[in-house]
C-alpha positions in Angstrom: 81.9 15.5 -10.2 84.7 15.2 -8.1 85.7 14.6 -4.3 87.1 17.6 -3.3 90.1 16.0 -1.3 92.6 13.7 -3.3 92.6 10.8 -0.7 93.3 6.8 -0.1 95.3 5.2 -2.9 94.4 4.4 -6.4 92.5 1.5 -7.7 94.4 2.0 -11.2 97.1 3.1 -13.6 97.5 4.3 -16.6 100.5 4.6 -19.0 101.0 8.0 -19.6 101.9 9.5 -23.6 102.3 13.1 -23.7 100.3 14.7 -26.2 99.4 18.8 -27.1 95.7 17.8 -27.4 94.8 14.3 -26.7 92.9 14.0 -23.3 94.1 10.8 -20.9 92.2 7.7 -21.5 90.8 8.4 -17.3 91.4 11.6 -15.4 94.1 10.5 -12.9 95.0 12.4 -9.6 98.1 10.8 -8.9 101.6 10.5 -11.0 105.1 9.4 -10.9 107.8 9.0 -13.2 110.8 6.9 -13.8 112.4 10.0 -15.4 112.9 13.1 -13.5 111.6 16.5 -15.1 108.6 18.8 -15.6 105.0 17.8 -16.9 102.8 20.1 -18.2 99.6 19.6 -16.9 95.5 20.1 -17.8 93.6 20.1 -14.9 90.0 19.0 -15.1 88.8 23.2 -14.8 91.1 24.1 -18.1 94.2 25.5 -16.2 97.5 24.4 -17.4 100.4 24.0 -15.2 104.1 23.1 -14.8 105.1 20.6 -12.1 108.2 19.1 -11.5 108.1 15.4 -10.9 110.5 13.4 -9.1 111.2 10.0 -9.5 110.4 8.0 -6.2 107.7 10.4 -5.6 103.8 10.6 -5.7 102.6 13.9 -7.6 99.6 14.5 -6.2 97.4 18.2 -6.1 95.0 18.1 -8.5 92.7 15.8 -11.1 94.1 15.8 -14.2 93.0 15.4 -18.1 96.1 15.9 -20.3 99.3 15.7 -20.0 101.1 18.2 -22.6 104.2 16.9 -24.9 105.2 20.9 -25.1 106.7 21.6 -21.9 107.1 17.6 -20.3 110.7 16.9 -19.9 109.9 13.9 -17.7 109.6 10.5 -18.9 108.2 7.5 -17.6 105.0 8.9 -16.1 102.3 6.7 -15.2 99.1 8.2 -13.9 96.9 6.9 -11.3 93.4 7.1 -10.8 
């Protein structure tokens, strides 16, 4: 379903509300914020994770479907995919 590398920039972006159950409008593998802070994360295999983003830098491990309000301190984020 999925390359198994995360590799070569994005060809989009996405706006990025937090939300408990609402799934992003396109998985995204890449994020950034203009916000420092943590973002609680749904990858596309169910596991939910806490990152810290960073503003300036590229997030970028795994493909992602949700991005949590419970646990996201970060603002700003805009997911790229």
């Amino acid at each position: 379903m999925f390359p198994t590398e995360i590799i070569g920039p994005a060809s989009n972006a996405l706006s990025v509300t937090p939300h408990d159950t609402n799934e992003l409008a396109q998985v995204c593998s890449k994020f950034t914020c203009t916000t420092a802070g943590a973002a609680a994360f749904t990858t596309v295999g169910g596991t939910e994770i806490i990152v810290s983003l960073a503003v300036g830098v590229v997030w970028s491990a795994c493909y992602v479907k949700r991005v949590k309000s419970t646990g996201t301190t970060a603002a700003g984020i805009v997911g790229y995919y």
